[in-house]
N, CA, C and O atoms as CSV, one atom per row, in Angstrom:
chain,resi,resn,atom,element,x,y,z
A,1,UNK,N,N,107.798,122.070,99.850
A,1,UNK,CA,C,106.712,122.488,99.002
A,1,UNK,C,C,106.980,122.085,97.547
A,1,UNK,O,O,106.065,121.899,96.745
A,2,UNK,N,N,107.993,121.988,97.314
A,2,UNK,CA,C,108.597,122.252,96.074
A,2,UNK,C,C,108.667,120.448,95.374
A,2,UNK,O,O,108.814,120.057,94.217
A,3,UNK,N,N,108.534,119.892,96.332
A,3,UNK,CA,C,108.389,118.180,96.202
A,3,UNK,C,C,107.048,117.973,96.251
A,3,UNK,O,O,106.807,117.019,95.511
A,4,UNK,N,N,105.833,118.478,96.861
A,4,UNK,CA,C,104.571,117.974,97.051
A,4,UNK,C,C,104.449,118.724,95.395
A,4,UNK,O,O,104.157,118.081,94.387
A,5,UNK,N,N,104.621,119.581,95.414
A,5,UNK,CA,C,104.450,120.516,93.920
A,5,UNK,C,C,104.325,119.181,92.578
A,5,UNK,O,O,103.308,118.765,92.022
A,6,UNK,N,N,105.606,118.819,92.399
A,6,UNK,CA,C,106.559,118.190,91.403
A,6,UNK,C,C,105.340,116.875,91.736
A,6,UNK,O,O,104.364,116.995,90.996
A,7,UNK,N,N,105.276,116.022,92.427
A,7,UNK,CA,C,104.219,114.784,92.590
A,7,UNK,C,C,103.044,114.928,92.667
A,7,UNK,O,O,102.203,114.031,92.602
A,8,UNK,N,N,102.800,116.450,92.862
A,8,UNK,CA,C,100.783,116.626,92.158
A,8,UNK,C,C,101.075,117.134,91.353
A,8,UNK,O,O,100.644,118.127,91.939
A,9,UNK,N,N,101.591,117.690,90.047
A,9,UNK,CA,C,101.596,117.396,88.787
A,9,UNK,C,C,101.688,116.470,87.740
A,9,UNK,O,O,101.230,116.260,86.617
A,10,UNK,N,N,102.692,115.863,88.802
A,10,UNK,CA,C,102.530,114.398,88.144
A,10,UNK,C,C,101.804,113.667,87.971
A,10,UNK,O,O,101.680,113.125,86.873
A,11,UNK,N,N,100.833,113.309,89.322
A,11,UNK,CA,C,99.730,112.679,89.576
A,11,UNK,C,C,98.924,112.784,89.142
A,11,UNK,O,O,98.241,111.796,88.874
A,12,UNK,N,N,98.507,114.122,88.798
A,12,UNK,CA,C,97.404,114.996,88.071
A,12,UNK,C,C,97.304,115.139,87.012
A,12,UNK,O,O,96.377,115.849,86.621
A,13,UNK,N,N,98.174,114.558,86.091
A,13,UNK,CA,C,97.994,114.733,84.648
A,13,UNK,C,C,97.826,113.395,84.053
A,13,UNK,O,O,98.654,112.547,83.721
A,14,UNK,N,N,96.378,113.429,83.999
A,14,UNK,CA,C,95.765,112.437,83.408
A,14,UNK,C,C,96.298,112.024,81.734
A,14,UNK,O,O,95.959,111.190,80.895
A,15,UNK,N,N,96.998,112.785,81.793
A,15,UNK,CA,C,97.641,112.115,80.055
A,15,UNK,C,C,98.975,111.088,80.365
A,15,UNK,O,O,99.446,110.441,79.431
A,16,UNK,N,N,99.505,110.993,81.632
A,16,UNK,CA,C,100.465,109.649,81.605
A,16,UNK,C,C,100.064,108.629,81.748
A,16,UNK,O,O,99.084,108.100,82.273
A,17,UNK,N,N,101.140,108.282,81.088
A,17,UNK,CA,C,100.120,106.154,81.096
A,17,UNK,C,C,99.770,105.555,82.339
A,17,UNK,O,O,98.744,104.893,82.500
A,18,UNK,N,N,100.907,105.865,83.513
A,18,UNK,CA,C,100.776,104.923,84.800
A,18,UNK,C,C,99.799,106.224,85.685
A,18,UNK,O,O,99.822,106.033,86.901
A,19,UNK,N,N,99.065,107.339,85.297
A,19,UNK,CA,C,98.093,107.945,85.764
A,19,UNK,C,C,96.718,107.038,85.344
A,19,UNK,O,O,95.916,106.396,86.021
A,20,UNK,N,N,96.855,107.323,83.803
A,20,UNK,CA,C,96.037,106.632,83.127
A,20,UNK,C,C,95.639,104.737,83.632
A,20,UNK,O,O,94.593,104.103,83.773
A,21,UNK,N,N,96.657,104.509,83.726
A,21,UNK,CA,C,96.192,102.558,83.885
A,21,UNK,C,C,95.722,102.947,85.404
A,21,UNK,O,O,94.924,102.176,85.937
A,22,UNK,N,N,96.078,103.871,85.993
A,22,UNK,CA,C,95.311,103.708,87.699
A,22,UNK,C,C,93.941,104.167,87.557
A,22,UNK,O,O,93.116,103.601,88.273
A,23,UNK,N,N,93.469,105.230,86.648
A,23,UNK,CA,C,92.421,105.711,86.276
A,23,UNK,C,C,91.489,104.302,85.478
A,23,UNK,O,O,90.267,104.302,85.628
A,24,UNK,N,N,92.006,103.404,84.833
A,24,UNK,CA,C,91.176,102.190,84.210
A,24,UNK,C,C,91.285,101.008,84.593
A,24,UNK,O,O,90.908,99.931,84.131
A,25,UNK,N,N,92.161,101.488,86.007
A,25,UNK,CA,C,92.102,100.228,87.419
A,25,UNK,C,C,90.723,100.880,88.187
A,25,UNK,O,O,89.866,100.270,88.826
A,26,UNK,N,N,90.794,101.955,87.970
A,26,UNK,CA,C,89.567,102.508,89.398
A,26,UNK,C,C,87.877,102.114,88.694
A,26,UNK,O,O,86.895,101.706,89.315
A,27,UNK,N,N,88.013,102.421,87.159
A,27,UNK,CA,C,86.958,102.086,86.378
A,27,UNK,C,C,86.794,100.528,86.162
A,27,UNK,O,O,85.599,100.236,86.107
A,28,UNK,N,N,87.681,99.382,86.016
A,28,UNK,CA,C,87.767,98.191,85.669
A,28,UNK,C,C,87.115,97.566,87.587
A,28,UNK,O,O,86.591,96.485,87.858
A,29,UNK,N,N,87.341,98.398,88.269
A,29,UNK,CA,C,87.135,97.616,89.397
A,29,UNK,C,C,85.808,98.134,89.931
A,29,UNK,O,O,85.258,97.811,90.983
A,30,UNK,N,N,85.327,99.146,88.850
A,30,UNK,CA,C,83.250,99.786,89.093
A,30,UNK,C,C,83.430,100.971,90.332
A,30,UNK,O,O,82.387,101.417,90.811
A,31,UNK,N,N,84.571,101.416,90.784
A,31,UNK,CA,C,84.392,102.382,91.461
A,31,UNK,C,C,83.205,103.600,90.926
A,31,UNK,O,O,83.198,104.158,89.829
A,32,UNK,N,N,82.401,103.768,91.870
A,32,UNK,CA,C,81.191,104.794,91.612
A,32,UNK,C,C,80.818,105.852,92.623
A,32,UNK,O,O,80.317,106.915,92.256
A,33,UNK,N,N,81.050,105.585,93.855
A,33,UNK,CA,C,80.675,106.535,94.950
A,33,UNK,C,C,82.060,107.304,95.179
A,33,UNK,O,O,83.164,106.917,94.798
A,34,UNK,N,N,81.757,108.512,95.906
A,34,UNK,CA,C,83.056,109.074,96.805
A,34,UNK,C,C,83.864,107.929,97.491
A,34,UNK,O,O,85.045,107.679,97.250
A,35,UNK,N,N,83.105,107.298,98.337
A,35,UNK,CA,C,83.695,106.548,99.012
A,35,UNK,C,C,84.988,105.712,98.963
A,35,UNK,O,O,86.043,105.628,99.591
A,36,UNK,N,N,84.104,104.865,97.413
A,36,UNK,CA,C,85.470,103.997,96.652
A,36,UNK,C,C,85.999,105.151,96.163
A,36,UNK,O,O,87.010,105.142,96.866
A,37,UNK,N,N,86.106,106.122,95.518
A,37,UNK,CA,C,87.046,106.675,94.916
A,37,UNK,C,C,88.346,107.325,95.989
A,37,UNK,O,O,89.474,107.549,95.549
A,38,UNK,N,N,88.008,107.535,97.240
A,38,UNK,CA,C,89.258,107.681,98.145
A,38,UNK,C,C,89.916,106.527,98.782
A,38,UNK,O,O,90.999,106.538,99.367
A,39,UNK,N,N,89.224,105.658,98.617
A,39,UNK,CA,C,89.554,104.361,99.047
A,39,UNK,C,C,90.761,103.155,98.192
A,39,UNK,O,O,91.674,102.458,98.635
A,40,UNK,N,N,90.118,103.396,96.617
A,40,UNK,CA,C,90.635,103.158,95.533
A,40,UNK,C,C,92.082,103.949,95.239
A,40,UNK,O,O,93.148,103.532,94.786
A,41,UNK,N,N,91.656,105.263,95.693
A,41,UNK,CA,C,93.275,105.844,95.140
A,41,UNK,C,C,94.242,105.662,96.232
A,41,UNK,O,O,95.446,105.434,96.112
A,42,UNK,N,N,93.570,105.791,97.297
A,42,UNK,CA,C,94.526,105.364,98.758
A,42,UNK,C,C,94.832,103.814,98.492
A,42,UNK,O,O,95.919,103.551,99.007
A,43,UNK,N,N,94.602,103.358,98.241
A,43,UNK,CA,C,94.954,101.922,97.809
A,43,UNK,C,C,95.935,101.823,96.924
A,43,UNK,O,O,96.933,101.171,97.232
A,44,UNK,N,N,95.848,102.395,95.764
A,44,UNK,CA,C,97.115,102.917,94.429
A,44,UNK,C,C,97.724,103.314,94.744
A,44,UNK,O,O,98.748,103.245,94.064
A,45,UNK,N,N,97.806,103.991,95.812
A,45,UNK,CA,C,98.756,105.167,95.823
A,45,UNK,C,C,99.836,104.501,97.086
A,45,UNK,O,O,100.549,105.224,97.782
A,46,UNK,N,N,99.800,103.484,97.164
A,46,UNK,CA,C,100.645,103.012,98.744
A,46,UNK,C,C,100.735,101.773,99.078
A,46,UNK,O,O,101.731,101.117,98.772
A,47,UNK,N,N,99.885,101.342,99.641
A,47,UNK,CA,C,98.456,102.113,99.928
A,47,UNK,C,C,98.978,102.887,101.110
A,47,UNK,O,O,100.113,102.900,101.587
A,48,UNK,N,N,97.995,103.468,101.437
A,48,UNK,CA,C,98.245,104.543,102.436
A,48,UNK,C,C,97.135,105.350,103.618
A,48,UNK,O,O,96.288,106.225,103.436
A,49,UNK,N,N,97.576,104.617,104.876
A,49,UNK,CA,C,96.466,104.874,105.959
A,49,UNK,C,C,96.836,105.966,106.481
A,49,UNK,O,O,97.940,106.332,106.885
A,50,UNK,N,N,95.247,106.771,106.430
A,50,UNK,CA,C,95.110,108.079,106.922
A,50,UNK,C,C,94.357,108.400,108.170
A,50,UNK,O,O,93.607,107.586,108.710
A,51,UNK,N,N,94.524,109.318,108.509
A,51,UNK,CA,C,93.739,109.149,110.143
A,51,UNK,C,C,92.187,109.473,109.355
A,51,UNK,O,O,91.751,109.874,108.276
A,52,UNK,N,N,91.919,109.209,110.108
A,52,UNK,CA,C,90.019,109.231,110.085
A,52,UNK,C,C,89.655,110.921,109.999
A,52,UNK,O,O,88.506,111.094,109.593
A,53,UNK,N,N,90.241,111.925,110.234
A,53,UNK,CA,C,89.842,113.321,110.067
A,53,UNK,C,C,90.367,113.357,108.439
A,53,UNK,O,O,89.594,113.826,107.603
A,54,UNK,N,N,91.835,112.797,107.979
A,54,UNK,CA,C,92.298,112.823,106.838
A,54,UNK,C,C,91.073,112.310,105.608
A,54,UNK,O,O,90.678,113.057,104.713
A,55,UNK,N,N,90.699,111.164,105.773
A,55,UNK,CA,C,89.679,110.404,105.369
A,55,UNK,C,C,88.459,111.487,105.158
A,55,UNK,O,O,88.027,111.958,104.106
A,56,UNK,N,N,88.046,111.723,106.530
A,56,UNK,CA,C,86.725,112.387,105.970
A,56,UNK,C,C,87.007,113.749,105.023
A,56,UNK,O,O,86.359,114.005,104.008
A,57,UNK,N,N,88.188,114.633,105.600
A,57,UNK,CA,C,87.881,115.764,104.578
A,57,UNK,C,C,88.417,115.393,103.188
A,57,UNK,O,O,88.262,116.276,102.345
A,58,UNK,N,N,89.019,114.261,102.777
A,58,UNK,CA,C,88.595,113.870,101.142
A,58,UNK,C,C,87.648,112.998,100.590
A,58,UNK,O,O,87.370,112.982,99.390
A,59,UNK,N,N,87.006,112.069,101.676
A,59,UNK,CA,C,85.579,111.614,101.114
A,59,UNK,C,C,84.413,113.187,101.098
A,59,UNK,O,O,83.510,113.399,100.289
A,60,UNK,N,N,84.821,114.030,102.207
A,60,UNK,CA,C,83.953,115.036,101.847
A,60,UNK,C,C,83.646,116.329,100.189
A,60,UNK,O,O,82.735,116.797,99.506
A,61,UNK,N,N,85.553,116.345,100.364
A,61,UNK,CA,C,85.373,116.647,98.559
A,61,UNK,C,C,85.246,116.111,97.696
A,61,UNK,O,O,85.012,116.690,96.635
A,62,UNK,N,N,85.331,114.970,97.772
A,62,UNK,CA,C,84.816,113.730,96.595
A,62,UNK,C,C,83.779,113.724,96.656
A,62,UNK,O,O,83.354,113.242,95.606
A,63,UNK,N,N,82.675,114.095,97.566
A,63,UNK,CA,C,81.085,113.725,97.840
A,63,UNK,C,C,80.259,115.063,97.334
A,63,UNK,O,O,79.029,115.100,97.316
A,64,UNK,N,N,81.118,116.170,96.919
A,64,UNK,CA,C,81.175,117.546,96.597
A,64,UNK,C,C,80.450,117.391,94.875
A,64,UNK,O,O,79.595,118.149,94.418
A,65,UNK,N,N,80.965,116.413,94.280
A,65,UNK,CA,C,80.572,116.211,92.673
A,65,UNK,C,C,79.484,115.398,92.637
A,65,UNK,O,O,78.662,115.467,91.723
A,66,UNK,N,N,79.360,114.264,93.980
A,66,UNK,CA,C,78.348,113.097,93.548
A,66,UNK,C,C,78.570,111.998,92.972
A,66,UNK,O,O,79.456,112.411,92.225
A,67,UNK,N,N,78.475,110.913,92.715
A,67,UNK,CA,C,78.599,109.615,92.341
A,67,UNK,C,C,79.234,109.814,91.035
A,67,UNK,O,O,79.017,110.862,90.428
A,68,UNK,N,N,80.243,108.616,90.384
A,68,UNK,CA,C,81.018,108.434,89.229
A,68,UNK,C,C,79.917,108.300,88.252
A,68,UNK,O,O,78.796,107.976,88.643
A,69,UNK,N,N,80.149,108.513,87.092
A,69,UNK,CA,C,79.742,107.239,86.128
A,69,UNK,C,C,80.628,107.292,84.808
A,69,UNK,O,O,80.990,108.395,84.399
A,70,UNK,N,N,80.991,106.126,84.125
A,70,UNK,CA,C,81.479,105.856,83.515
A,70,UNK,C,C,81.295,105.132,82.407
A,70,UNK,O,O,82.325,104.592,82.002
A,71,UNK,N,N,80.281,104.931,81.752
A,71,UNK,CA,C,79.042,105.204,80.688
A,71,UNK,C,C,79.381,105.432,79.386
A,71,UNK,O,O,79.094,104.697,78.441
A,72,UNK,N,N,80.162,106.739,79.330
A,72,UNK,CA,C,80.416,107.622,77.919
A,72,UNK,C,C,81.300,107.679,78.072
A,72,UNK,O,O,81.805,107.072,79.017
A,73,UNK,N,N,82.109,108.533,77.134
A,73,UNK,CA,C,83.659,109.005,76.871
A,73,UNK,C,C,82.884,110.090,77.967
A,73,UNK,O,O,82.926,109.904,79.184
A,74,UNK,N,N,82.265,111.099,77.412
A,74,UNK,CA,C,82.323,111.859,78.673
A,74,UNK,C,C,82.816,112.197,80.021
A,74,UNK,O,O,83.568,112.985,80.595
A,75,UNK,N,N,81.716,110.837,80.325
A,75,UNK,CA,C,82.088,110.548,81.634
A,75,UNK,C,C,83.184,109.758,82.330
A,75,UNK,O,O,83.591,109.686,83.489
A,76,UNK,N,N,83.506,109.186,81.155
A,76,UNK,CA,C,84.649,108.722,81.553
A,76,UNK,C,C,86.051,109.855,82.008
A,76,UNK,O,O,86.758,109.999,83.005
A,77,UNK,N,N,85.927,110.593,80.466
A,77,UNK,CA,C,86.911,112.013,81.132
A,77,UNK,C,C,86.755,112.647,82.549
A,77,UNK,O,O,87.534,113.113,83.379
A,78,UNK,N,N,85.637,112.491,82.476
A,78,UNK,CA,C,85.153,113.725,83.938
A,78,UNK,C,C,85.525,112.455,85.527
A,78,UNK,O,O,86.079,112.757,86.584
A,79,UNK,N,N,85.139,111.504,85.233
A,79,UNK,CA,C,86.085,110.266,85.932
A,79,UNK,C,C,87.349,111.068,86.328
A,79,UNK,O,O,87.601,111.825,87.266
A,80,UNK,N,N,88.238,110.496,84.970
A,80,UNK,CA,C,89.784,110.667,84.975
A,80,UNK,C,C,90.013,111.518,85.405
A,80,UNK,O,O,90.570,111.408,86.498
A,81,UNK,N,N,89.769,112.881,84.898
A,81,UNK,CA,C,89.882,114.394,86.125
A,81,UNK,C,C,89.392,113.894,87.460
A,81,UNK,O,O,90.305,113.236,87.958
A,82,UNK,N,N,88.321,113.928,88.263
A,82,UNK,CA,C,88.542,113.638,89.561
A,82,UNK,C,C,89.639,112.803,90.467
A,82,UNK,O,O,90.262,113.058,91.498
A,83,UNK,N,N,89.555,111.565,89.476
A,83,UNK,CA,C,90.884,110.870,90.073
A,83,UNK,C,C,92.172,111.383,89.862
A,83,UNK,O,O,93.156,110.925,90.443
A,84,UNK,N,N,92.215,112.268,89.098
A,84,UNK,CA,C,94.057,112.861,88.883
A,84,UNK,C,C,93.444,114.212,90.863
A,84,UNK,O,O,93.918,114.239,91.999
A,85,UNK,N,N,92.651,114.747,90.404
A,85,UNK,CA,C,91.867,115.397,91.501
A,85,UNK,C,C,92.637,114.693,93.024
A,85,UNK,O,O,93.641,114.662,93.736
A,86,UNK,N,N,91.569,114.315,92.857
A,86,UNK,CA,C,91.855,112.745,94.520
A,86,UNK,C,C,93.353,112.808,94.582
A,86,UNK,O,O,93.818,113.335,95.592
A,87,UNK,N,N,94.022,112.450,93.857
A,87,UNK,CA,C,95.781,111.774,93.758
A,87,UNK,C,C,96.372,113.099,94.155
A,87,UNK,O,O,97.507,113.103,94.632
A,88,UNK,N,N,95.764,114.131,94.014
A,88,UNK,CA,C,96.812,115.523,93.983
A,88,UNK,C,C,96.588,115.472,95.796
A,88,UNK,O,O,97.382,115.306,96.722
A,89,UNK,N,N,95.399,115.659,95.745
A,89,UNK,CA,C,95.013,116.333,97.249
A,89,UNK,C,C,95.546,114.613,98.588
A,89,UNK,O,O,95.546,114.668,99.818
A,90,UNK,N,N,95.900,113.401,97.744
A,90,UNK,CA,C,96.529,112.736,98.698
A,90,UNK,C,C,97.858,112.845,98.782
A,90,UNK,O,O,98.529,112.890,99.813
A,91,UNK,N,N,98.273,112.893,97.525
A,91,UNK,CA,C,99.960,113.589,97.485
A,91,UNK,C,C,100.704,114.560,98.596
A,91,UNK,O,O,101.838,114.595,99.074
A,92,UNK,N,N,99.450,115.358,98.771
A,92,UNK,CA,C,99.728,116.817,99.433
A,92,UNK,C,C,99.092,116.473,101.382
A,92,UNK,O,O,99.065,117.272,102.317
A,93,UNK,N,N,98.652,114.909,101.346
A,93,UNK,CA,C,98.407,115.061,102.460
A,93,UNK,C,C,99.890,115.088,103.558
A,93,UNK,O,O,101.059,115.196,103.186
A,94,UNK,N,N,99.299,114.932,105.191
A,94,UNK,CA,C,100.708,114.549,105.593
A,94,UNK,C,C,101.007,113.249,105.717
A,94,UNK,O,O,102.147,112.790,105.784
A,95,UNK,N,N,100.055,112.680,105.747
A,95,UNK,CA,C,100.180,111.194,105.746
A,95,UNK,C,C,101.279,110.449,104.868
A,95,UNK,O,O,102.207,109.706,105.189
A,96,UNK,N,N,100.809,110.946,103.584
A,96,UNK,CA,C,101.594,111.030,102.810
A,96,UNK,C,C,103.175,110.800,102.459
A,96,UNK,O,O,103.859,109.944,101.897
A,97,UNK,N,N,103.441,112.588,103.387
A,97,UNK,CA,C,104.423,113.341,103.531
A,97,UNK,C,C,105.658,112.281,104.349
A,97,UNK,O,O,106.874,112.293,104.162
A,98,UNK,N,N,105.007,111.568,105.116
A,98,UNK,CA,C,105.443,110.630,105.966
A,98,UNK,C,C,105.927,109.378,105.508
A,98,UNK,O,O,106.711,108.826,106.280
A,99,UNK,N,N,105.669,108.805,104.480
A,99,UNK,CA,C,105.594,107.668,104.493
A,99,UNK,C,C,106.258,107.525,103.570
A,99,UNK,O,O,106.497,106.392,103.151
């Protein structure tokens, strides 16, 4: 527990640089739907194949907010939070855990 802990904090804090450059890899490459955004971080992050139940219940919380946009500073922040978001809850998968 105490290791999944320590790597979703890490992941999740959108103020480190190599959080940050994955966050303006996901924007530089137009990610906009749920879709790409679990796809995109599973890709960063490994990449890293998940079973198809894994998949759906984080395209399902990603699909929970609705489409990106990245437009404004705003939205750009509210971006960067979801993706530190996404990175925590793949961190913590088992897939993950495994690999």
């Amino acid at each position: 527990v105490e290791r999944i802990n320590f790597v979703a904090e890490q992941v999740g804090n959108i103020d480190l640089p190599g959080v940050k450059a994955m966050i303006n890899r996901l924007i530089d490459d137009g990610v906009s739907g749920p879709k790409e955004l679990v796809e995109g971080c599973l890709d960063l992050m490994g990449p890293i194949e998940v079973s198809e139940q894994t998949l759906g219940l984080l395209t399902d919380h990603a699909s929970k907010a609705g489409d990106l946009q990245t437009g404004t500073e705003e939205e750009r922040t509210e971006f960067g939070k979801r993706v530190g978001e996404m990175l925590q809850l793949i961190v913590a998968s088992q897939e993950y855990q495994l690999c």
